[in-house]
C-alpha positions as CSV (number, residue, x, y, z in Angstrom):
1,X,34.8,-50.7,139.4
2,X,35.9,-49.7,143.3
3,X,32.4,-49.3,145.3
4,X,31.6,-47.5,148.7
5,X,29.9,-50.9,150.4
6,X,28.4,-48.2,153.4
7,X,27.5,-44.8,154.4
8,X,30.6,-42.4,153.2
9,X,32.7,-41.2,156.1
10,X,31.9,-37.6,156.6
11,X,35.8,-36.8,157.8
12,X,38.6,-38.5,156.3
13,X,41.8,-38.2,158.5
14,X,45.1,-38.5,156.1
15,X,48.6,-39.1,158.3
16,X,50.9,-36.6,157.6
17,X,53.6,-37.3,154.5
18,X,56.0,-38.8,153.9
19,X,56.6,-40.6,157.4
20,X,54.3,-43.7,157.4
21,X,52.2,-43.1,161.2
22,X,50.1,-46.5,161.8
23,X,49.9,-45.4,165.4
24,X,47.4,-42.0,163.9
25,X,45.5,-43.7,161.4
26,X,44.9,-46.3,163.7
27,X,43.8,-43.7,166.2
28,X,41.9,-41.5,163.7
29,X,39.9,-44.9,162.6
30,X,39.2,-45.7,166.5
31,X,37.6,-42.5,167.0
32,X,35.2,-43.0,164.5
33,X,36.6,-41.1,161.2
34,X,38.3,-43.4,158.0
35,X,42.2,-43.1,159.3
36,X,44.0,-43.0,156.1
37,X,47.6,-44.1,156.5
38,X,50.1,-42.0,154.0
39,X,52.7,-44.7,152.4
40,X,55.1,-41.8,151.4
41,X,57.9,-43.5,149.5
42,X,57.7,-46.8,150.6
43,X,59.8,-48.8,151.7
44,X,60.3,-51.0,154.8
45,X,59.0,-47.9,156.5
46,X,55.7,-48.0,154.9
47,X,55.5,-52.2,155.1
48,X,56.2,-51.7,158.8
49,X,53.3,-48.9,159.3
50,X,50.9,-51.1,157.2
51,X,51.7,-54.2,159.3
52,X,50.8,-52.4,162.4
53,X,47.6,-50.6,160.9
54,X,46.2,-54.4,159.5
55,X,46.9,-55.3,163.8
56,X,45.3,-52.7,165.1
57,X,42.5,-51.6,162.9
58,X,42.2,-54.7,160.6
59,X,39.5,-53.5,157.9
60,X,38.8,-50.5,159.3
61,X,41.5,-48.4,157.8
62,X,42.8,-46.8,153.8
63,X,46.0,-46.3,152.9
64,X,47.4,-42.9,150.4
65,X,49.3,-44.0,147.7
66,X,51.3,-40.6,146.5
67,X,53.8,-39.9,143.5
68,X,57.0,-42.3,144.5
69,X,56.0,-44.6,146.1
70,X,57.8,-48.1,145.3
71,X,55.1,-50.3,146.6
72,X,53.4,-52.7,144.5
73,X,49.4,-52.6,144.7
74,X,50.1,-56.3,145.9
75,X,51.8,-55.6,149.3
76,X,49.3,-53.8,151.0
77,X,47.1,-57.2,151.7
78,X,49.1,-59.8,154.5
79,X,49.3,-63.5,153.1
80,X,45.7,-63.9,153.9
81,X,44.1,-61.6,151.6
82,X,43.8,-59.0,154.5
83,X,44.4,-55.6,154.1
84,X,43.0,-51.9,153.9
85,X,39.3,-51.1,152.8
86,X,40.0,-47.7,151.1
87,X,42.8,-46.7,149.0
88,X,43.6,-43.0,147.9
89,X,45.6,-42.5,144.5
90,X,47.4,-39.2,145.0
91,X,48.1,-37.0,141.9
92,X,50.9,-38.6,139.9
93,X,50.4,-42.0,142.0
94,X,52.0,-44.8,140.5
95,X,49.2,-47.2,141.0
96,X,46.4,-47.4,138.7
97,X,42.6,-47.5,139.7
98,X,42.2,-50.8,137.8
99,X,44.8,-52.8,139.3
100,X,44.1,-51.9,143.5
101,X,42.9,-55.0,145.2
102,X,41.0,-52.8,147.5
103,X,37.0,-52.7,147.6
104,X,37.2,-49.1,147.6
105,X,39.6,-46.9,145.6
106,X,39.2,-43.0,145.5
107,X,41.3,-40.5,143.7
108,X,42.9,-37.4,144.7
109,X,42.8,-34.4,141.8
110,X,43.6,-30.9,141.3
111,X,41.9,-30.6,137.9
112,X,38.6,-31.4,135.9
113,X,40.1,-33.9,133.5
114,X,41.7,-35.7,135.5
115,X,38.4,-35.9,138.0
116,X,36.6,-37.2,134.5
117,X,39.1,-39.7,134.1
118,X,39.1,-41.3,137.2
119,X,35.8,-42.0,136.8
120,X,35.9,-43.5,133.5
121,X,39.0,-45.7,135.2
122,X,36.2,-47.3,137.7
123,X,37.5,-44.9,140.9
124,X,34.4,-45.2,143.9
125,X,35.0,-41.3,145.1
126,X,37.2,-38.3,144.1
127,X,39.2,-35.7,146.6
128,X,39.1,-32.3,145.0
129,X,42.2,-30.3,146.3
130,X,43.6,-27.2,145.0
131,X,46.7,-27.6,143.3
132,X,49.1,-25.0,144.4
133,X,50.3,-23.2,141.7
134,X,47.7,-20.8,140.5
135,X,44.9,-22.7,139.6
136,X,41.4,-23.3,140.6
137,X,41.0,-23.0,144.7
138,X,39.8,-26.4,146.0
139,X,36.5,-25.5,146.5
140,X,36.1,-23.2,142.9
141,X,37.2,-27.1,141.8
142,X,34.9,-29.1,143.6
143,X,32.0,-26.9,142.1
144,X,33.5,-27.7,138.6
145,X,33.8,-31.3,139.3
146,X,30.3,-31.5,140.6
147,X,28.8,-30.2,137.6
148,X,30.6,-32.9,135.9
149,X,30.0,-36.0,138.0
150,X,27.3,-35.2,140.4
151,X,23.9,-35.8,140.1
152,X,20.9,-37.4,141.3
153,X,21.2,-41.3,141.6
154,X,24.8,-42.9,141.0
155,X,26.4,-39.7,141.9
156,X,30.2,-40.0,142.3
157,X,30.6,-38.4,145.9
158,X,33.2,-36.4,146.1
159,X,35.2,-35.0,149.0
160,X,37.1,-31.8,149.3
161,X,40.8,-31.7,151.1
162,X,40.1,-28.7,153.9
163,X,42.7,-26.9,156.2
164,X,40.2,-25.0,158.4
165,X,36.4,-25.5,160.0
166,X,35.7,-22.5,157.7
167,X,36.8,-24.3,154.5
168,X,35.1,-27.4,155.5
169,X,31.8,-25.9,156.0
170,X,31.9,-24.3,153.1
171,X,32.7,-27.4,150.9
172,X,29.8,-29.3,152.6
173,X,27.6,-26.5,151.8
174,X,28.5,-26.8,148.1
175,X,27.9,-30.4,147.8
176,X,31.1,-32.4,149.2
177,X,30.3,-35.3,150.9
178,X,32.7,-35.2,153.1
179,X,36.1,-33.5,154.1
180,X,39.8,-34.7,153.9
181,X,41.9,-33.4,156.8
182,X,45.2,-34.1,158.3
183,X,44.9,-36.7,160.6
184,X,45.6,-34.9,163.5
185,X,42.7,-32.6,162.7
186,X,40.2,-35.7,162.5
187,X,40.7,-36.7,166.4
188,X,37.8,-35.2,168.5
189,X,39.6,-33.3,171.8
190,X,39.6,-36.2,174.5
191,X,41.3,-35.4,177.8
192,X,43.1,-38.8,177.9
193,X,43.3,-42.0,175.2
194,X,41.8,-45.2,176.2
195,X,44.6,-47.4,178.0
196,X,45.0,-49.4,175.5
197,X,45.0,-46.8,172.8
198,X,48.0,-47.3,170.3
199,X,48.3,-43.5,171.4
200,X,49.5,-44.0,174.7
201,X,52.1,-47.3,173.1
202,X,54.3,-43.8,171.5
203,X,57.2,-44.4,172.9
């Protein structure tokens, strides 16, 4: 089983699919907040982004794993064992919980069952999101989930995917741990990035 080794990170800054963007994560994971760096398909893209994210943030980045990506759960560490802390299984991800050599794998899920699952597959954390189509709002999910994981003690914490302060609030009040936000969303407003800031290397 996948364990969170420290405090969970209260904001959880996903780059945004499917172009791989080491260069945010990195920057997201500077400012304090987990960077999460989306893989999208794969491909030399994604190997490219991840070599960049293990330079610049080595340890202190995830990675998103969605449905198609062609990665094997073996190429996100560098010859050295190196590679991201956190991982986070998208719905329909290829990559099973089991078989992540990463000290902390989370889940992403738009329904109970699959929550319940994840758990029984050894995943550290769940993200509740809403699934689009006419189901069960993100946070009417994450109430659901709760009562089905949560708890006193060995709780699984799970984290709710938010698109607004409102939303975020909201899910903290009802027992998230955290929220999952686009990247760009998870930088605090700073007038100007450090000089040596992967931010100000965008050519």
């Amino acid at each position: 089983m996948s364990v969170l080794t420290a405090q969970p990170p209260t904001v959880i800054g996903v780059t945004p699919h499917p172009e791989p963007d080491a260069r945010l994560a990195a920057d997201v994971s500077r400012a304090g907040r987990l960077g999460v760096l989306d893989l999208g398909r794969g491909g030399e893209p994604a190997r490219a982004a991840l070599a960049l994210a293990r330079t610049w943030v080595p340890a202190a980045f995830g990675v998103r794993v969605p449905a198609g990506c062609d990665l094997h759960p073996d190429e996100i560490q560098d010859t050295e064992g190196a590679g991201p802390h956190t991982v986070l299984l998208g719905p329909g991800s290829p990559w099973r919980i089991g078989h992540v050599p990463a000290p902390c794998v989370l889940a992403e899920v738009t329904a109970v069952r699959q929550a319940c699952d994840a758990v029984a597959e050894g995943a550290a954390g769940l993200v509740v999101r809403g699934d689009g189509r006419g189901g069960p709002d993100a946070l009417g999910l994450l109430r659901r989930v709760l009562a089905e994981v949560g708890g006193a003690g060995d709780a699984v914490p799970v984290w709710v995917r938010a698109d607004t302060d409102r939303s975020a609030a909201a899910a903290l009040r009802a027992g998230a741990v955290g929220v999952v936000v686009d990247a760009r969303l998870a930088l605090p407003l700073t007038p100007e990035a450090p000089p040596n800031s992967p931010t100000n290397s965008r050519s």
